[in-house]
Backbone atoms as SQL, in Angstrom:
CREATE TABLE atoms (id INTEGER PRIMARY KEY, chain TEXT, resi INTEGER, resn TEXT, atom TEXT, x REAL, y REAL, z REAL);
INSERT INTO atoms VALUES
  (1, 'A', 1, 'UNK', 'N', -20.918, 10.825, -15.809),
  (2, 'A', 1, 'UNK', 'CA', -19.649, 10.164, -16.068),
  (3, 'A', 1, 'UNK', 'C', -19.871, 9.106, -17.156),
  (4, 'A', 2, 'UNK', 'N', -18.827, 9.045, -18.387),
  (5, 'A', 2, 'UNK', 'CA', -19.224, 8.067, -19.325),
  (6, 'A', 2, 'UNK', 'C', -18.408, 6.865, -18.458),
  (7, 'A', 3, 'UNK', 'N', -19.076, 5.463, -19.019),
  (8, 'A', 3, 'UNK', 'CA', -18.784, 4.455, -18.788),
  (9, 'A', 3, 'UNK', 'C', -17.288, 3.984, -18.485),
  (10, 'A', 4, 'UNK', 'N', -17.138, 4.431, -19.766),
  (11, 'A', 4, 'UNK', 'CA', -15.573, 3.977, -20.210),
  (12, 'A', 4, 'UNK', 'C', -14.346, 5.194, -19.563),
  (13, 'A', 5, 'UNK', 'N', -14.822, 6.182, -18.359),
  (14, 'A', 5, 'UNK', 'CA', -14.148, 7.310, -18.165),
  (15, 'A', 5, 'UNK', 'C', -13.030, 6.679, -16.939),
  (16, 'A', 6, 'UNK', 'N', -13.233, 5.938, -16.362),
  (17, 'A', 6, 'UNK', 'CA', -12.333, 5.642, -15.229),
  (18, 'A', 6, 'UNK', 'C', -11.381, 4.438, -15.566),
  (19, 'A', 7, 'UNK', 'N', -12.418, 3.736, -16.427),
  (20, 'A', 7, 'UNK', 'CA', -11.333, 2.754, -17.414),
  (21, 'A', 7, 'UNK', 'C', -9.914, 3.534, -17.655),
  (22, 'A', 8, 'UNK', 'N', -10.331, 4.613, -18.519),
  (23, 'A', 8, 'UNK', 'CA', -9.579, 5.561, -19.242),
  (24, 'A', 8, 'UNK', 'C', -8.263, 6.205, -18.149),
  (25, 'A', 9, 'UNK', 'N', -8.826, 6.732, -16.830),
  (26, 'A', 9, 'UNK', 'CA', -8.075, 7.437, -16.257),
  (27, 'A', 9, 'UNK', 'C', -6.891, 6.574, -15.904),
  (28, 'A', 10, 'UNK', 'N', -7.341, 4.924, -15.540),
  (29, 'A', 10, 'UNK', 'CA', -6.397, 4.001, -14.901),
  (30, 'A', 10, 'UNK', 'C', -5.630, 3.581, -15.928),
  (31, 'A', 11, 'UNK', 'N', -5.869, 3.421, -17.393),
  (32, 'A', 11, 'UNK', 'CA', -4.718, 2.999, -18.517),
  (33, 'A', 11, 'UNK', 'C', -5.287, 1.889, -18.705),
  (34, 'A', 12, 'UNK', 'N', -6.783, 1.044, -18.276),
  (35, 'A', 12, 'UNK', 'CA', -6.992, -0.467, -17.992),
  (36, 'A', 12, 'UNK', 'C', -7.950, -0.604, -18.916),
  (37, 'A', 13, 'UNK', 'N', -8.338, -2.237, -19.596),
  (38, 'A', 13, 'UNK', 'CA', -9.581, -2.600, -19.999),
  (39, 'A', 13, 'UNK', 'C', -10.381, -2.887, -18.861),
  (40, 'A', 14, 'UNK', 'N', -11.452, -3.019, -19.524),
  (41, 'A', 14, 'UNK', 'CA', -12.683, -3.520, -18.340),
  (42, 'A', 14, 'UNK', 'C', -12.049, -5.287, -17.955),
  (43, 'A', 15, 'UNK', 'N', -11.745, -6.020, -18.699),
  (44, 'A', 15, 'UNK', 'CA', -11.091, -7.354, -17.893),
  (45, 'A', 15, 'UNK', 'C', -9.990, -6.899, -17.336),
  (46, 'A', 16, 'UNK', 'N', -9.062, -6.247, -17.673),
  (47, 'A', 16, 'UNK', 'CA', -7.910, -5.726, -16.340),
  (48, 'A', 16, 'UNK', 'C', -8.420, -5.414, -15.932),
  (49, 'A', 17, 'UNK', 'N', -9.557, -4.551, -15.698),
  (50, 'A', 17, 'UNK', 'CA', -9.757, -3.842, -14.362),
  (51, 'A', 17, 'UNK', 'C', -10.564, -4.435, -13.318),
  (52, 'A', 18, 'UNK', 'N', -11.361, -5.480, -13.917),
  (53, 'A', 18, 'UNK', 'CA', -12.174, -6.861, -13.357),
  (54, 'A', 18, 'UNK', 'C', -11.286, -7.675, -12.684),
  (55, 'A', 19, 'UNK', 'N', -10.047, -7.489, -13.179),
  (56, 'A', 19, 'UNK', 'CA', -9.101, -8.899, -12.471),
  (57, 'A', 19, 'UNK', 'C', -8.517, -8.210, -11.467),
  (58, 'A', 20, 'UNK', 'N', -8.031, -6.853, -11.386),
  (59, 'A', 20, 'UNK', 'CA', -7.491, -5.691, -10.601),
  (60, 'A', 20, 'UNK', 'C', -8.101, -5.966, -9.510),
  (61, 'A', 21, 'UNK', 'N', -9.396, -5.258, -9.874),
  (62, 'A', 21, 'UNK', 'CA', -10.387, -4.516, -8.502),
  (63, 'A', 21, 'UNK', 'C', -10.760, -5.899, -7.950),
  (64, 'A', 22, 'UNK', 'N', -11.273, -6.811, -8.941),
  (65, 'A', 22, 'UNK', 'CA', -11.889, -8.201, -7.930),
  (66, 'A', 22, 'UNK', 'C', -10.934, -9.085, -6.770),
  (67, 'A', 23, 'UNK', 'N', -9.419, -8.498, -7.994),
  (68, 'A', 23, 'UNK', 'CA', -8.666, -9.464, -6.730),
  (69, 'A', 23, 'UNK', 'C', -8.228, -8.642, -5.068),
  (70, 'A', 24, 'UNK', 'N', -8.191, -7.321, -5.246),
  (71, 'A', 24, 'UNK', 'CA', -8.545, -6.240, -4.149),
  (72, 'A', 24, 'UNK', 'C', -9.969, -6.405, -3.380),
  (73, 'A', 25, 'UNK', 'N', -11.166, -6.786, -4.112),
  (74, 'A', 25, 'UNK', 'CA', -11.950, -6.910, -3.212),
  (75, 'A', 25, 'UNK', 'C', -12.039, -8.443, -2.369),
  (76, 'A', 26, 'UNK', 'N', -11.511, -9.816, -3.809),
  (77, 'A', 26, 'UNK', 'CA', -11.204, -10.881, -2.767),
  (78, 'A', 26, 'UNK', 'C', -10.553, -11.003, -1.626),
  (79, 'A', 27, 'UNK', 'N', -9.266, -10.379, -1.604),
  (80, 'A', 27, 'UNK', 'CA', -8.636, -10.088, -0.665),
  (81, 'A', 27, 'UNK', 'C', -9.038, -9.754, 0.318),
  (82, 'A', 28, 'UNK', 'N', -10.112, -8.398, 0.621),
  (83, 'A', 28, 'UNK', 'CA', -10.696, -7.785, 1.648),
  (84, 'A', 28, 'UNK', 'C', -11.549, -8.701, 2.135),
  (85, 'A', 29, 'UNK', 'N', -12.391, -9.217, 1.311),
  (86, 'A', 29, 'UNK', 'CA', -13.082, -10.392, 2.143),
  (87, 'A', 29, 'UNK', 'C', -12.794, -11.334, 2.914),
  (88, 'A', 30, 'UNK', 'N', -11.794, -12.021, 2.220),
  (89, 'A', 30, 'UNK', 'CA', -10.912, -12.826, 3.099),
  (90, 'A', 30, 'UNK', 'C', -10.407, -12.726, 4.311),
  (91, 'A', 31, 'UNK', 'N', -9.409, -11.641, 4.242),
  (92, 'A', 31, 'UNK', 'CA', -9.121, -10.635, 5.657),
  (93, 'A', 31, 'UNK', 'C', -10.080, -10.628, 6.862),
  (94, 'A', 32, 'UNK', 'N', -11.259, -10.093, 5.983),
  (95, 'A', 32, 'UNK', 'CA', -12.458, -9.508, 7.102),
  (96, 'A', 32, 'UNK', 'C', -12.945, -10.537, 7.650),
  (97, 'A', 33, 'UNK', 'N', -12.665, -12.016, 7.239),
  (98, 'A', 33, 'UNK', 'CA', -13.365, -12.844, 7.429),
  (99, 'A', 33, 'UNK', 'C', -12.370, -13.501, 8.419),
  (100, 'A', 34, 'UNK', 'N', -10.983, -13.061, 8.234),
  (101, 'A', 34, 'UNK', 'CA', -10.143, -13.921, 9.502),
  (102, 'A', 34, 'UNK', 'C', -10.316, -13.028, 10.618),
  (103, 'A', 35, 'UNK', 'N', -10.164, -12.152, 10.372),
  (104, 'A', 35, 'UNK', 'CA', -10.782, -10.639, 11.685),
  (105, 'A', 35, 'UNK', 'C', -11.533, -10.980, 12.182),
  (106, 'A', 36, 'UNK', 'N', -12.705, -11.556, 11.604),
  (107, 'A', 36, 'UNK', 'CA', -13.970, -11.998, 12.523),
  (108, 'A', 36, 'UNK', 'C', -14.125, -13.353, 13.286),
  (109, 'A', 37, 'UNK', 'N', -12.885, -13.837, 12.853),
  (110, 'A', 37, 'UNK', 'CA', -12.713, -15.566, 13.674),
  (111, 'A', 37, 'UNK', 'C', -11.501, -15.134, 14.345),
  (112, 'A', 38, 'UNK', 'N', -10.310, -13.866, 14.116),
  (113, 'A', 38, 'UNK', 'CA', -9.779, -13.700, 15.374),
  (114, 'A', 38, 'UNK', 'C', -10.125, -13.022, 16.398),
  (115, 'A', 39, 'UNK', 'N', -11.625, -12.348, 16.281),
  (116, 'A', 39, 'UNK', 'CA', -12.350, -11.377, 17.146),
  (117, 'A', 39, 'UNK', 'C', -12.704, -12.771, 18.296),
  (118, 'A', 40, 'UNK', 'N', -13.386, -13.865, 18.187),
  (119, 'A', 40, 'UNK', 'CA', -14.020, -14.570, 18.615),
  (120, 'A', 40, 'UNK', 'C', -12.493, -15.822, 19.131),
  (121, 'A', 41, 'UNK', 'N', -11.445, -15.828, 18.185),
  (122, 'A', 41, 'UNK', 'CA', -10.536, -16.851, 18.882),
  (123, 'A', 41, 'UNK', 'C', -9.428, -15.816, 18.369),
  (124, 'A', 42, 'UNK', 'N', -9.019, -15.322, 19.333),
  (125, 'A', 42, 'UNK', 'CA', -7.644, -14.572, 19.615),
  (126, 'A', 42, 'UNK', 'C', -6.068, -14.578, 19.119),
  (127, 'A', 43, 'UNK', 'N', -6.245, -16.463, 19.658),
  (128, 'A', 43, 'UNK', 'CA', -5.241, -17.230, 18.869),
  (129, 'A', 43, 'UNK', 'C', -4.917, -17.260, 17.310),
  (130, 'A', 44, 'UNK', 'N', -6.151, -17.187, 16.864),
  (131, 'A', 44, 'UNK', 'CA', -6.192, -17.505, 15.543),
  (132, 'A', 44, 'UNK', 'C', -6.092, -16.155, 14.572),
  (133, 'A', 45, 'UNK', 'N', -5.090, -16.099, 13.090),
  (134, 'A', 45, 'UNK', 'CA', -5.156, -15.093, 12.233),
  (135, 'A', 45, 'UNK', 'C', -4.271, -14.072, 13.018),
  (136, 'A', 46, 'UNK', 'N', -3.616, -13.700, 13.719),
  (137, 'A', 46, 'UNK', 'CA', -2.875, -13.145, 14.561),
  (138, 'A', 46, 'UNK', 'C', -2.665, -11.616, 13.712),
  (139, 'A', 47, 'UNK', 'N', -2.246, -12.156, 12.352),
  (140, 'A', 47, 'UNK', 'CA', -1.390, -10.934, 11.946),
  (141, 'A', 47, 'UNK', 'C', -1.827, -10.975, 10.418),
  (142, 'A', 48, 'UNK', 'N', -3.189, -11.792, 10.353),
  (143, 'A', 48, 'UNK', 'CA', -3.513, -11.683, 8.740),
  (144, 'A', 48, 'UNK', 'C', -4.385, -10.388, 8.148),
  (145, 'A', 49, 'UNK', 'N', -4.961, -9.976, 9.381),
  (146, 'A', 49, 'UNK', 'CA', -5.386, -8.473, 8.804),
  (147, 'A', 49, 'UNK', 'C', -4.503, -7.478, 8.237),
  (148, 'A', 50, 'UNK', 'N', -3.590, -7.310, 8.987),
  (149, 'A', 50, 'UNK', 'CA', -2.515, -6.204, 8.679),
  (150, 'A', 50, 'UNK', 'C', -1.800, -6.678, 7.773),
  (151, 'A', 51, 'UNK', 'N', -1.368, -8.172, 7.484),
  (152, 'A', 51, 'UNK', 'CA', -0.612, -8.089, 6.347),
  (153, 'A', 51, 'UNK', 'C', -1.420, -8.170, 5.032),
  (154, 'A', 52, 'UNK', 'N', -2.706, -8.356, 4.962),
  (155, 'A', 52, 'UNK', 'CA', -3.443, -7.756, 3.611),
  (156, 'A', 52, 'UNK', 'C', -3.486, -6.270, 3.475),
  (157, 'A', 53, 'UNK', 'N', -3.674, -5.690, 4.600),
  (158, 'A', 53, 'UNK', 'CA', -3.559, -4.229, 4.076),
  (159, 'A', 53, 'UNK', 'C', -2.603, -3.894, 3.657),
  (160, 'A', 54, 'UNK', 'N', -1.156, -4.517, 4.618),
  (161, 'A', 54, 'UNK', 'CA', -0.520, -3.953, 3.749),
  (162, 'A', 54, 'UNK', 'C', 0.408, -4.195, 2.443),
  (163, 'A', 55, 'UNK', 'N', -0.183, -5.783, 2.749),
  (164, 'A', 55, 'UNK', 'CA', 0.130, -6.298, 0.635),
  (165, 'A', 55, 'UNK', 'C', -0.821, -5.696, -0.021),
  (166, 'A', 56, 'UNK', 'N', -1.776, -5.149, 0.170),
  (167, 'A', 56, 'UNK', 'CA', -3.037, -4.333, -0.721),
  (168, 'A', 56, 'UNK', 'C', -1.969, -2.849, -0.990),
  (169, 'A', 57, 'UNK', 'N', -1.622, -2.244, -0.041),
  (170, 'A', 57, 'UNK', 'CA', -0.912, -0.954, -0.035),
  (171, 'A', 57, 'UNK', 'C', -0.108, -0.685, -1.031),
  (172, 'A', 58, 'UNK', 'N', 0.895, -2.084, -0.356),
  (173, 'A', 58, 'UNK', 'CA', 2.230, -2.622, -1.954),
  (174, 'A', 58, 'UNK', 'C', 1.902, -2.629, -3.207),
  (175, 'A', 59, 'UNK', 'N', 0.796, -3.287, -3.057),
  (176, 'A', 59, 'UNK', 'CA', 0.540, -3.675, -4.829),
  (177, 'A', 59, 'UNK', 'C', -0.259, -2.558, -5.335),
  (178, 'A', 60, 'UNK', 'N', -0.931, -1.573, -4.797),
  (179, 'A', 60, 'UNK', 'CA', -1.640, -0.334, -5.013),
  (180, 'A', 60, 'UNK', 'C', -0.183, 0.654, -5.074),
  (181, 'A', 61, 'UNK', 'N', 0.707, 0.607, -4.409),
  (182, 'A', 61, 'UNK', 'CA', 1.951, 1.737, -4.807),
  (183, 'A', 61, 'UNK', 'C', 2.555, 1.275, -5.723),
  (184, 'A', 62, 'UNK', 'N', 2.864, -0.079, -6.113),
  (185, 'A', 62, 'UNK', 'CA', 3.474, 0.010, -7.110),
  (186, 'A', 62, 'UNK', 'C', 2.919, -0.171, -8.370),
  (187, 'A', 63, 'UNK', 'N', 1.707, 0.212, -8.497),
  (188, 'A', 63, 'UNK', 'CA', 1.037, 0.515, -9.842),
  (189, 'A', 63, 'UNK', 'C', 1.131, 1.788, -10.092),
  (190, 'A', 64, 'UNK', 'N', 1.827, 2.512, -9.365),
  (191, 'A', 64, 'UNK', 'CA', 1.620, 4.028, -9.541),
  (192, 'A', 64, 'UNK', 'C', 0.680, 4.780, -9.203),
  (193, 'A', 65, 'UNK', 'N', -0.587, 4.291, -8.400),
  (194, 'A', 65, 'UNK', 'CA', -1.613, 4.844, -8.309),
  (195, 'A', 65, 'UNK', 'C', -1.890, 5.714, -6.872),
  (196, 'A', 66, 'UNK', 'N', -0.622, 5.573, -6.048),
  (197, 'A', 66, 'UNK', 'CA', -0.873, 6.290, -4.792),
  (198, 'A', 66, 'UNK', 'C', 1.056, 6.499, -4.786),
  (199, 'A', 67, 'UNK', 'N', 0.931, 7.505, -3.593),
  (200, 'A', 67, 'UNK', 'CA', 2.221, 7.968, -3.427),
  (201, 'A', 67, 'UNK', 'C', 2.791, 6.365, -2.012),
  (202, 'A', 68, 'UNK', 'N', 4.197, 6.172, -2.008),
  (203, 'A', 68, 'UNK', 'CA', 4.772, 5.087, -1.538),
  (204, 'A', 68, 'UNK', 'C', 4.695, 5.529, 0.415),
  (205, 'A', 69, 'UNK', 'N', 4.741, 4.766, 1.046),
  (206, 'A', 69, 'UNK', 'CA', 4.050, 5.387, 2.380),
  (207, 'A', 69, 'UNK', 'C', 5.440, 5.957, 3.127),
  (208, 'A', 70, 'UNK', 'N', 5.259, 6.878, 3.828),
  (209, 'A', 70, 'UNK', 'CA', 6.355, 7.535, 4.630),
  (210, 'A', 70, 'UNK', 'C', 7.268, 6.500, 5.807),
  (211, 'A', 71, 'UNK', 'N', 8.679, 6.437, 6.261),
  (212, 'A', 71, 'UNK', 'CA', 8.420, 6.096, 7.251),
  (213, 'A', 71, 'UNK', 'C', 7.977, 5.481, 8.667),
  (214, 'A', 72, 'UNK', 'N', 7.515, 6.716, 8.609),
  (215, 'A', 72, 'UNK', 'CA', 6.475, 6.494, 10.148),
  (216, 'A', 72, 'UNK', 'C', 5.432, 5.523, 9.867),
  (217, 'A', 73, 'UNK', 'N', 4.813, 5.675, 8.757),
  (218, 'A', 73, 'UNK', 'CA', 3.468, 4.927, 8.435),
  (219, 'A', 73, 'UNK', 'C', 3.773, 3.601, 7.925),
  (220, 'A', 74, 'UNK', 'N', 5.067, 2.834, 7.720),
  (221, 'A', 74, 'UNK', 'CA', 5.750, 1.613, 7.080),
  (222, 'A', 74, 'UNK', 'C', 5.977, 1.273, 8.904),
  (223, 'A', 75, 'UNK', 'N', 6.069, 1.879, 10.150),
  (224, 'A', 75, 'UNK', 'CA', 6.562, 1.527, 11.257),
  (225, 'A', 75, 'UNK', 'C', 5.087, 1.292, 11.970),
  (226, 'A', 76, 'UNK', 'N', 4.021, 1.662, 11.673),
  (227, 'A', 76, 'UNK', 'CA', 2.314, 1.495, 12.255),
  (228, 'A', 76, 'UNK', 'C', 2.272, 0.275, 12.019),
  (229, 'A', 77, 'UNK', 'N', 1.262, -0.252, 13.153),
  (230, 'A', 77, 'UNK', 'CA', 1.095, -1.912, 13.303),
  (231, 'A', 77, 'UNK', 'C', -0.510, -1.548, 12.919),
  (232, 'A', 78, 'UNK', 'N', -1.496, -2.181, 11.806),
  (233, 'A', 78, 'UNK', 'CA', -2.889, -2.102, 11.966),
  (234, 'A', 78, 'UNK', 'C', -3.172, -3.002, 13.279);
């Protein structure tokens, strides 16, 4: 695979795609990291996992890069 091939497929430079993907992976960290302090306090982060996934989902459909979710799957609680 050349370097510059997935750049290519997404329409992005390498700094868009640095600011893209990093702020998708900040995100996940974050998340994972309230998951693991609401694993241990119950109380706490209640509903911050699921709503990164599914502001991650949002902002991944409306780039065009996945199809928009059905339904049923907009009615699933993570």
């Amino acid at each position: 695979m050349r370097i510059n091939q997935h750049l290519e497929e997404v329409g992005e430079t390498y700094g868009e795609h640095m600011v893209h993907a990093g702020s998708y992976g900040v995100t996940l960290v974050v998340a994972g990291l309230a998951c693991l302090v609401h694993a241990a306090l119950p109380f706490l982060f209640e509903r911050t996992g699921s709503a990164a996934i599914k502001s991650l989902h949002a902002r991944m459909a409306a780039r065009g890069r996945m199809d928009p979710p059905t339904a049923a799957e907009l009615m699933y609680q993570i």
